[in-house]
C-alpha positions in Angstrom: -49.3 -19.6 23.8 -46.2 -21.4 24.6 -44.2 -20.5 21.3 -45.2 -16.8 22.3 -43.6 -16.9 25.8 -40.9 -18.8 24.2 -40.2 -16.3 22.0 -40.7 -13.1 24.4 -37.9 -15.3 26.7 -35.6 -15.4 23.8 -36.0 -11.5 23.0 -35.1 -10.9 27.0 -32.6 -12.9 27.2 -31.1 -11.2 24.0 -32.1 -7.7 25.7 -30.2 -8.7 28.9 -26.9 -10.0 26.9 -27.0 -6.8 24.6 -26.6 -4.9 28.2 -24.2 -7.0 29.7 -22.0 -6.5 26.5 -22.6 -3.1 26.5 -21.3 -3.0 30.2 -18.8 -5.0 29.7 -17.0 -3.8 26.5 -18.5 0.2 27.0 -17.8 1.1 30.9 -17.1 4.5 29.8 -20.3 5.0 29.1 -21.4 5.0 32.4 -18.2 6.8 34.2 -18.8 10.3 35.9 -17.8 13.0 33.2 -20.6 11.1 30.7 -23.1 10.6 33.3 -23.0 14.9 34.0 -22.2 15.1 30.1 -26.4 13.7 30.3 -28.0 15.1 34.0 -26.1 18.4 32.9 -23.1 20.4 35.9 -23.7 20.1 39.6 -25.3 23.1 41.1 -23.3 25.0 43.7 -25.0 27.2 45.9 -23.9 29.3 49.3 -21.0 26.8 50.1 -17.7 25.9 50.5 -15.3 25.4 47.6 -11.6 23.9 47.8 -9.6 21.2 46.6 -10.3 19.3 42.8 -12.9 19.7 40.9 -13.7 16.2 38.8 -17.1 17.6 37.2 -18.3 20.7 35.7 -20.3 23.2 38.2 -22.2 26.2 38.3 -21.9 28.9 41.0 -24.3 31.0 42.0 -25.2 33.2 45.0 -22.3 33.1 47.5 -19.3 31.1 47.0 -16.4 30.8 49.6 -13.4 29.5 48.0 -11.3 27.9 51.4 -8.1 26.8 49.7 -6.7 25.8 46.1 -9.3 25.0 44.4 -8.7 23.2 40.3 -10.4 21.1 38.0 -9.5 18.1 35.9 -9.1 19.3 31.9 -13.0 18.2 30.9 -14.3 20.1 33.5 -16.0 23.7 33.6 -16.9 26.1 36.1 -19.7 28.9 34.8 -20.2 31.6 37.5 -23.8 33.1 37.1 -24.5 36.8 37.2 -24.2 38.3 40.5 -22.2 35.6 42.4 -19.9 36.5 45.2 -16.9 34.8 44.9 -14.8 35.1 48.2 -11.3 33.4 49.0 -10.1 33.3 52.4 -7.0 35.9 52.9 -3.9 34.0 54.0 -5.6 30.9 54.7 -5.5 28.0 52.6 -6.7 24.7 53.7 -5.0 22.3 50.9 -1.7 23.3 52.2 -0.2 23.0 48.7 2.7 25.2 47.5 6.5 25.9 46.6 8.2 28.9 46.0 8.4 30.4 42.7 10.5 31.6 40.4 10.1 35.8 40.6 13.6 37.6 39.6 13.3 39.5 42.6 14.3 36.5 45.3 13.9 38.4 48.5 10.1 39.3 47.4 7.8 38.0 50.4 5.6 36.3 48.3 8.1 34.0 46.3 8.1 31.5 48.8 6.8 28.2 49.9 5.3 29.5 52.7 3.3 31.9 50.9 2.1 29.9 48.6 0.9 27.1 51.3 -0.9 29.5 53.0 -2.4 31.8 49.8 -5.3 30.4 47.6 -4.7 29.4 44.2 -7.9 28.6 41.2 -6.6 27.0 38.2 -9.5 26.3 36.0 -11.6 26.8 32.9 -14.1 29.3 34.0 -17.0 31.1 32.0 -18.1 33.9 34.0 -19.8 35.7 32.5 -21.7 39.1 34.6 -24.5 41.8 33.5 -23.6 45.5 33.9 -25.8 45.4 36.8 -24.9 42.2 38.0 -21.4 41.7 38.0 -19.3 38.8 39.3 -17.4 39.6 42.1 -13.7 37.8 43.2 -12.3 38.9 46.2 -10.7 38.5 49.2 -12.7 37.3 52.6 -11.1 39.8 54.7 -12.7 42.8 56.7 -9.6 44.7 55.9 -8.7 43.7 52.4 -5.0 44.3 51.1 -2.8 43.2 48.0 -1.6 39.6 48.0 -5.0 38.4 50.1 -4.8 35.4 47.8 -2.4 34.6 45.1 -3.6 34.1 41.4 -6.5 33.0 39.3 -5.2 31.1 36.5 -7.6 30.4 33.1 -7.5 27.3 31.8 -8.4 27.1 27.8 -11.8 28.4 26.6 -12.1 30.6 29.6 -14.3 33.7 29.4 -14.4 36.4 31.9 -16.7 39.3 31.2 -18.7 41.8 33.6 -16.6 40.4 36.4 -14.3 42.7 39.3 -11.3 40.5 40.3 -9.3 42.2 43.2 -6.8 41.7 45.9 -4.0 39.0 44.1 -0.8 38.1 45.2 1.5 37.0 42.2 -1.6 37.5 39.7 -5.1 38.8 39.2 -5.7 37.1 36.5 -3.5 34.8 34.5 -4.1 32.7 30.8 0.0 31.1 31.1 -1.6 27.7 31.9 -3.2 27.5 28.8 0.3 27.1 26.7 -0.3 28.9 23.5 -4.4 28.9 23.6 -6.5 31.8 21.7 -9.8 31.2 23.2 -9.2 32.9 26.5 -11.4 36.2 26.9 -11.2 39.0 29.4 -13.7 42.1 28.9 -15.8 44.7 30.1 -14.2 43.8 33.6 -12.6 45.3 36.3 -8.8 43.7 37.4 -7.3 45.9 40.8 -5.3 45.9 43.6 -3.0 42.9 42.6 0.4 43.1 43.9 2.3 42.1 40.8 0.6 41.6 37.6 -3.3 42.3 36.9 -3.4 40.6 33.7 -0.5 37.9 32.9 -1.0 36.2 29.7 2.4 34.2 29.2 2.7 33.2 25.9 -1.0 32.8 25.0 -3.2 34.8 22.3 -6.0 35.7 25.2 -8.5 38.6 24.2 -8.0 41.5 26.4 -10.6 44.5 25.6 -12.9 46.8 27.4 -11.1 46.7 30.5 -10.3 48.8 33.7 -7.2 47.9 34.9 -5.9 49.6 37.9 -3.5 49.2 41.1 -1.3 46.8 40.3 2.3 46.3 41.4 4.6 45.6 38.5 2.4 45.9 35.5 -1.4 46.3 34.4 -0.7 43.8 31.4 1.7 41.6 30.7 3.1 39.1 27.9 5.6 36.5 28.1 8.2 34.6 25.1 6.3 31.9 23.6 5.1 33.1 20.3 1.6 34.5 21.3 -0.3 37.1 19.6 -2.7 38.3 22.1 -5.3 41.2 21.5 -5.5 44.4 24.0 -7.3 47.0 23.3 -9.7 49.2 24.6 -8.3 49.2 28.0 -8.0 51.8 30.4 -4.3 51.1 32.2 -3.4 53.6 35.2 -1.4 53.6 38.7 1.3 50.5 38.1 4.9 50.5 37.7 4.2 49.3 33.7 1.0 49.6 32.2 1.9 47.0 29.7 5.2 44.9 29.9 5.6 43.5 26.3 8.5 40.4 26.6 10.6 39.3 23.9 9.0 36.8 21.8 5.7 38.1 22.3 3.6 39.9 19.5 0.3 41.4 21.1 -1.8 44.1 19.2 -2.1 46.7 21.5 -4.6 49.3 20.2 -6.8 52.1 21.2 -5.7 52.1 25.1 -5.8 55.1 27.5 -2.6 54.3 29.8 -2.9 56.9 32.5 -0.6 57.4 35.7 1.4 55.0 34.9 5.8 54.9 35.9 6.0 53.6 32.7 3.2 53.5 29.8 4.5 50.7 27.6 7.7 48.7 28.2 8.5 46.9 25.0 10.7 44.7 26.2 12.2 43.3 23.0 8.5 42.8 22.0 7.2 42.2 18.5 3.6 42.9 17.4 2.0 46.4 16.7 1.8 49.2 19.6 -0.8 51.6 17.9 -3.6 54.2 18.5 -2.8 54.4 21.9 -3.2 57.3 24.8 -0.1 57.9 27.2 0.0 60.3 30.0 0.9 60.3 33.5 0.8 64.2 34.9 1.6 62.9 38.1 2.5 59.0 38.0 1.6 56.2 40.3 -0.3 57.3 43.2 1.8 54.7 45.6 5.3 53.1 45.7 5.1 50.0 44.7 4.9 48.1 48.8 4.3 44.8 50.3 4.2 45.3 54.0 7.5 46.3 55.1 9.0 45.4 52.0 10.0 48.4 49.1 10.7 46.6 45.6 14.0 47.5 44.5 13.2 46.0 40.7 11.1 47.6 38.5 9.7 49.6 41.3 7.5 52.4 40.4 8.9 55.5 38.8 6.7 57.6 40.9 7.6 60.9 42.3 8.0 60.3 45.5 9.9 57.4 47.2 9.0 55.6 50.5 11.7 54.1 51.8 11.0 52.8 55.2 13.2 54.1 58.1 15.2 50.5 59.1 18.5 48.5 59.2 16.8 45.7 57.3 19.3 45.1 54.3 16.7 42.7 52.5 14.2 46.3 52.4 14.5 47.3 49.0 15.0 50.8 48.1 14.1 52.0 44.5 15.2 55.5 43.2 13.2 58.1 41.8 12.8 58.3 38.0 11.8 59.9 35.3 8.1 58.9 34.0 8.7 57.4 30.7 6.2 56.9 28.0 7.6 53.6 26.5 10.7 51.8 26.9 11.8 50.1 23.9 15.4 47.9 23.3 17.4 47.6 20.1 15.6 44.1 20.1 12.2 45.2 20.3 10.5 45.1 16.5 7.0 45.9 17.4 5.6 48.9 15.1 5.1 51.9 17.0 2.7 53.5 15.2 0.3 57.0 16.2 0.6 56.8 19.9 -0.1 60.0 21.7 2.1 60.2 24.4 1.9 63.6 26.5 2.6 64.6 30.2 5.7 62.8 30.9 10.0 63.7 31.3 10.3 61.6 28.0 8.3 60.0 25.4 10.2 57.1 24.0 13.8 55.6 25.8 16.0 53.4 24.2 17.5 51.0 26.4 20.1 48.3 26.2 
């Protein structure tokens, strides 16, 4: 009887030095991100959101996002089907911000004060919606207007799809954090009333397809230099300044979109890639100058018909002039393949500039 407890007090005492070792030498086995790596993402639900995000999540029901909200790179956000997603208009309770770097430096919304006071989400978000249960990001306000909040940035391995994303500042939705990633998907959503870009990819290869795309400032899509070879296609592009601005050192496919309404219907701005398949018309251009309160872009502003240029002293009001509706723009630099575009209902079809 004694060599058997003997021997049962020899195998605990090896079972409690095993663990101590293990503790000792292995403390990353019990940190936070492994611990929800086994007990699975916190479940959000009717609250509050803001500030950093150190584990992954899932939102459901409704979600009020209160100021910046961002996660640390192992962590994920998935949004459920049919979660509100609502961040506070002009209110931001981090407080974070500088100004940014827009060309146009009198623009209201390129400023540190702006950005302090105007939500920002940088994270990796799969959100995927239902056709009858789509996820909805928008502004908090009983009056809703462009610029409510400022941008939603996607983080690498993102994937939007059945979502409506509406009322941005600088962005709807934007894949530039993500460097030069290809996993970021946008589809079968709808992007609106952003007051500069809907969709900014930067240099990334981001999906883009199935879209509805409508409202915004500058540009529906854009692409930036940095090498990427993003995919957009399918789209249906209408009421912005640009439908697509294509910059230099970018080389997107852009295929099979219907680009209607639009100042512009495709600026290849010294663009690679292939432009083909794709519909242009705009029988009566954008619906809207392209307006931030009191302030009229003078930059890019829309090529639309008419021109509202507000009745004041104010030299810093922009003013833009009346052009022509253009089909695409292209440069002596652009090298994109232009390729069975129909292009119909505007004062002229393709302009070479520079």
């Amino acid at each position: 009887m004694r060599k058997l407890l003997f021997v049962i007090s020899l195998i605990l005492i090896g079972l409690i030095f095993i663990i101590v070792f293990i503790i000792i030498e292995k403390p990353a086995i019990y940190n936070k991100t492994n611990i929800t790596e086994l007990v699975g993402p916190i479940k959000i639900h009717d609250q509050n959101i803001s500030g950093e995000i150190r584990e992954s999540q899932i939102w459901s029901g409704n979600i009020h996002v209160t100021g910046d909200t961002w996660t640390v790179p192992e962590a994920t956000i998935t949004v459920l089907p049919g979660t509100n997603i609502y961040l506070a208009a002009g209110r931001d309770d981090q407080n974070r911000g500088m100004a940014g770097s827009a060309a146009e430096r009198e623009d209201p919304i390129d400023t540190e004060e702006y950005d302090k006071t105007h939500i920002n989400i940088n994270a990796r978000i799969i959100a995927k919606g239902l056709p009858n249960q789509k996820i909805l990001f928008t502004s908090d306000a009983p009056e809703k207007t462009f610029a409510d909040w400022a941008c939603i940035s996607l983080n690498e391995g993102s994937i939007l799809d059945n979502t409506v994303v509406e009322y941005g500042g600088n962005c709807g939705l934007d894949s530039t954090v993500c460097g030069e990633c290809s996993n970021v998907t946008i589809s079968n959503s709808i992007i609106r009333h952003v007051l500069w870009g809907c969709v900014t990819l930067g240099g990334s290869s981001a999906t883009v397809i199935n879209n509805e795309i409508y409202d915004c400032g500058h540009e529906g899509v854009d692409t930036q230099s940095g090498g990427g070879m993003p995919v957009i296609r399918n789209n249906v592009i209408k009421y912005s300044a640009n439908g697509l601005m294509l910059n230099e050192n970018s080389f997107p496919l852009v295929e099979n979109n219907t680009i209607i309404d639009n100042a512009i219907g495709i600026n290849a701005w010294g663009s690679g890639g292939k432009i083909i398949n794709n519909y242009i018309s705009s029988p009566n251009g954008p619906p809207n100058d392209w307006v931030y309160k009191n302030y009229v872009y003078r930059r890019d502003a829309p090529r639309s018909h008419t021109n509202s240029c507000p009745d004041s002293d104010d030299i810093n009001l922009g003013c833009p002039e009346t052009e022509a509706r253009v089909g695409i723009i292209t440069l002596p630099t652009t090298t994109a393949e232009i390729i069975n575009n129909t292009i119909e209902n505007v004062e002229e079809e393709i302009r070479m500039e520079g």
